[in-house]
N, C-alpha and C positions, 0 to 999 in steps of 0.2 A: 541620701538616695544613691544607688546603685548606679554607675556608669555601665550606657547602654552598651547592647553586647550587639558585633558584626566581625563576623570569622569568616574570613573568605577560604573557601574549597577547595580541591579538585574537583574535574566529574568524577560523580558514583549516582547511581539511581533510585536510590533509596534513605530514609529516615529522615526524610519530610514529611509537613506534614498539607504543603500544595508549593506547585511549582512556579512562581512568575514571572513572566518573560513580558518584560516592559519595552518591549521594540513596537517598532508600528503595528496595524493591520495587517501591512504588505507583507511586511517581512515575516509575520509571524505566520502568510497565508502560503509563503513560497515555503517554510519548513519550521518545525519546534520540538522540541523535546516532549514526545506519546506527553498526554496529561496534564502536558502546561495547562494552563489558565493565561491568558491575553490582559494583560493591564497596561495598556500603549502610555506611560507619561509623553509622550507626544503622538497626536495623530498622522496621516499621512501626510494631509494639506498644512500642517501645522510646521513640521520640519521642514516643506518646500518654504514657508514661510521664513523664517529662522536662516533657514539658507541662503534664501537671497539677501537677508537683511547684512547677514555676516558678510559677503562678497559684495553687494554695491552699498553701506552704508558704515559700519563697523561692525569689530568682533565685541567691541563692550556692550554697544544697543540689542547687539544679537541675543548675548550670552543674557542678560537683563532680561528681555520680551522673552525668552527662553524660559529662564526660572520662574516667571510667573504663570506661563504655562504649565509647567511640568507642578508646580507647588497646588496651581486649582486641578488637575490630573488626578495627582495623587490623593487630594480631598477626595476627591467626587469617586474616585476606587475603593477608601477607608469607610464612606458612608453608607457604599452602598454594599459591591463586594464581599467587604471585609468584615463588614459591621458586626456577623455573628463571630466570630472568631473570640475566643476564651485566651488568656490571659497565659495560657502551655503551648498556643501558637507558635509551628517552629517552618518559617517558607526559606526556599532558596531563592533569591532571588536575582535576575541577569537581564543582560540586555546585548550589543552584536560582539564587542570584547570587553566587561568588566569595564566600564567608563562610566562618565556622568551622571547617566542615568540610572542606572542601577542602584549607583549607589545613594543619590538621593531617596528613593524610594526605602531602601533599605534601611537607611541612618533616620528616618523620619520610625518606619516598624520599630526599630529598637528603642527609640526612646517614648515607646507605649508600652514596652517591657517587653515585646515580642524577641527571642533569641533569633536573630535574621543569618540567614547564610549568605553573601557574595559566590556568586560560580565564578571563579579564577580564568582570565581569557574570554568568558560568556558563552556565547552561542558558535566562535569560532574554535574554540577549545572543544566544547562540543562535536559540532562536526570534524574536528580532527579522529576525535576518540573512537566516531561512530564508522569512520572509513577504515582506520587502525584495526578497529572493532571487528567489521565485516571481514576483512582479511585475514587478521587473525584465526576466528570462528568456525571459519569455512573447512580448512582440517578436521574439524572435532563433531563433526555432521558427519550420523549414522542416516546418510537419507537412504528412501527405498521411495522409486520414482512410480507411480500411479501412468500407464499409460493405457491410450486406446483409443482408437478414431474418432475422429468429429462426431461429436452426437452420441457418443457412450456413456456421459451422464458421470466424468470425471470429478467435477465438483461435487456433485448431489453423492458420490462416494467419500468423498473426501470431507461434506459435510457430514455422512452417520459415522464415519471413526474420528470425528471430532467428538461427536457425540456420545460414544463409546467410551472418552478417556484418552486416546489415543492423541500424538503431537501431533499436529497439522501445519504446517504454510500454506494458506492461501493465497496465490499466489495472482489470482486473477481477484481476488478480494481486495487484495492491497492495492494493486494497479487499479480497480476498479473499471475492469474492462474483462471481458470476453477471451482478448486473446486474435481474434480471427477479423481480417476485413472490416466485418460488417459487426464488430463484436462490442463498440460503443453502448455503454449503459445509458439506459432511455435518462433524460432530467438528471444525471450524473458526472460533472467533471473528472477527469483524471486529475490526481497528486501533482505537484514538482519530484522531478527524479528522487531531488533533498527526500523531501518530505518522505516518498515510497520508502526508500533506503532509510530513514530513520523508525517509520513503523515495521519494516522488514529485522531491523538490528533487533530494535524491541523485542520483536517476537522470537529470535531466535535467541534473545538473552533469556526469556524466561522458559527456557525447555533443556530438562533432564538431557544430556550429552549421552547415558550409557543407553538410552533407551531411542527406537528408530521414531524417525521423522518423516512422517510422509509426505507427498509433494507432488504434483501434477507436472505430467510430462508437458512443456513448451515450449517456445521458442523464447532464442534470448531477445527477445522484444513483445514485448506486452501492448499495444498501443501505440504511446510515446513511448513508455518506460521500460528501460533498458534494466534487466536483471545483472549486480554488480558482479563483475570477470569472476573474481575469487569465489562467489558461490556457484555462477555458471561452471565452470570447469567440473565442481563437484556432480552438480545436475547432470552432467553429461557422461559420467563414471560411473554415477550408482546404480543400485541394483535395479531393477526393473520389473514391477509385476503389468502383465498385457492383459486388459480386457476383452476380449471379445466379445462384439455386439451384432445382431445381421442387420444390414445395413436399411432394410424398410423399419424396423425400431428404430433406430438410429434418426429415421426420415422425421418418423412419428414424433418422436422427443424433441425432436430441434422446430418441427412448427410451434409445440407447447410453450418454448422456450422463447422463437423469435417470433411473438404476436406480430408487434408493431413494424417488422416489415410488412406484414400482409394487408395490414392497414394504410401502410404507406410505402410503396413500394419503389419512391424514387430513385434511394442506395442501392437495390438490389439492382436495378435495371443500368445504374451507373457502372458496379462492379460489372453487372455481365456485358454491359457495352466495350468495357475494355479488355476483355476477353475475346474478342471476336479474332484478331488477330493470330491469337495464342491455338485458337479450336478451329476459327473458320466462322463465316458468316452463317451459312447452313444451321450449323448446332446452334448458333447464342439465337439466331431468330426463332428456333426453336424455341430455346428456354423463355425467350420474350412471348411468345403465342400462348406457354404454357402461364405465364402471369397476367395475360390480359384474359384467358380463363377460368382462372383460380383452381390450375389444377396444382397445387400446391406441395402435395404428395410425391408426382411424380418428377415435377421441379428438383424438391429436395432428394428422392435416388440420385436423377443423372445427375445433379453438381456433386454428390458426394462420390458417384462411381467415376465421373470423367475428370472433375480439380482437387476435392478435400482427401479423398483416398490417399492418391497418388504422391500428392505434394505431404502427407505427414508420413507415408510407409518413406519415402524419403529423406523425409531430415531425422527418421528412428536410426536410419541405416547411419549415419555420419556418424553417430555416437559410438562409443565402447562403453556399454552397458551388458551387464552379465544380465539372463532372463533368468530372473528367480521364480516366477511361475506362471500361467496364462487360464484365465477363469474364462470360462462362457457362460455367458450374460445373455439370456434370450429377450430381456425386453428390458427398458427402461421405466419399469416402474419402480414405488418405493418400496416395495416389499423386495425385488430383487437387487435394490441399492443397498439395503441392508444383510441380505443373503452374501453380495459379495464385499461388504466388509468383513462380515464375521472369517470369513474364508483370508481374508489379507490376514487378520487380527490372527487367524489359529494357527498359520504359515509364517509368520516372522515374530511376534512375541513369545516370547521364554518363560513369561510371568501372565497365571489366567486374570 
């Protein structure tokens, strides 16, 4: 019989054939390698367990109650998980540096004749690669920045030249937010910074370098998540094409957009309470009369003509961004979110 095979790695991201990342729940919920698969040989409460046993009782009874854990673990992932898996099965598999657990799970694959890979360091060699990465990267970004006021419908452009073929960063995709105040996705948590940065590297490892990248104008904070320095700096250099929208479209698309404040209007009336300061009692009571009568409409002009205008013609000017072109955009619909792709697409691509 063949002696079982386990080759331990570098990271590279490719010629697997699944990737498992035997860390907890937790750990694997604060960050992972795009496409892991989660196979915990210890649960969360199971390692608290383990822990204390090593620190008030011994490290033998630990390590003991440990491997019988980790051994019904790995069963119960072989049964069920792994069960279809054909006999050409080729996983990498890690856990937080290349340690115990990894490589039990590994040495148990191999000797089912599975060819298993060890990740060398694990998840911290990982995230080393992925921050190296990001820095590295960030020179070799042909971006062309998508800009245009609140309510220009940047995404929804940014999804039809996704659509088109065209490289995308989604940038409020990743972060899973808005971008703005009140930009919280309805039933949606945000990422771990880890985590964003690790789907951010992802995506920008699998994109053509000769060919442009486009990418919505923001601020370096997204939410929580803070966009890494090394690609900001580029964000804030590139080229620039300007939407223009008038600002009652603009009104129009952002109710479509933000239902559930008008359903519940508690944040909205929080944000403009804290405002009052910055405008005056006057105006925000205003805005407050215009929501206890659902005029909705005219809400959304004056916050966009007296805060959101002002504070993004703002943070454009800080930039050094050359204007490579300015489209108008008379309305927010999808046939004009397609109109002004095609016009990016015929303006900066070289190749039809």
């Amino acid at each position: 019989m063949s002696a079982p095979i386990v080759e331990t790695v570098e990271w590279r991201s490719s010629n697997y054939d699944m990737i498992i990342d035997v860390r907890s729940p937790s750990e694997f919920l604060d960050d992972h390698i795009p496409g892991a698969v989660n196979m915990p040989v210890l649960s969360d409460s199971e390692r608290d367990t383990v822990g204390t046993m090593y620190k008030k009782k011994s490290s033998y009874d630990a390590r003991k109650y440990g491997a019988v854990l980790v051994a019904r673990n790995i069963a119960n992932h072989l049964e069920k998980k792994l069960q279809i898996m054909t006999s050409g099965f080729t996983p990498l598999i890690h856990c937080w540096r290349g340690g115990q657990r990894s490589k039990a799970f590994a040495q148990i694959c191999s000797e089912i004749g599975w060819r298993s890979y060890l990740l060398k360091g694990g998840y911290k060699a990982y995230r080393r690669a992925v921050l190296q990465g990001l820095e590295k990267i960030s020179g070799d970004l042909k971006l062309i920045v998508i800009a245009g006021r609140t309510g220009s419908g940047k995404t929804d452009i940014l999804r039809e030249l996704m659509l088109e073929g065209a490289q995308v960063v989604d940038l409020e995709g990743l972060a899973v937010h808005r971008g703005s105040l009140l930009g919280a996705m309805v039933n949606s948590a945000q990422p771990n910074q880890r985590l964003f940065e690790s789907n951010l590297y992802a995506t920008l490892m699998g994109f053509n370098k000769n060919k442009p990248i486009y990418i919505e104008s923001e601020s370096s904070r997204i939410g929580n998540i803070q966009i890494p320095s090394a690609i900001w700096r580029q964000v804030t250099s590139a080229q620039m094409i300007s939407i223009n929208t008038p600002s009652h479209a603009r009104a129009v698309y952002l109710l479509s957009e933000y239902k559930h404040l008008m359903a519940d209007s508690s944040a909205l009336e929080n944000l403009i309470a804290g405002m009052s300061q910055r405008y005056g009692y006057a105006r925000t009571d205003e805005w407050r009369s215009l929501i206890k009568s659902g005029d909705w409409q005219e809400l959304a002009e004056q916050l966009l003509k007296t805060h959101y205008d002002p504070a993004y013609d703002k943070s454009l000017r800080r930039h050094d961004r050359r204007l490579l072109m300015e489209i108008n955009q008379y309305n927010c619909g999808t046939k004009n979110f397609k109109k002004t792709a095609t016009s990016i697409l015929g303006a900066t691509c070289s190749e039809p």
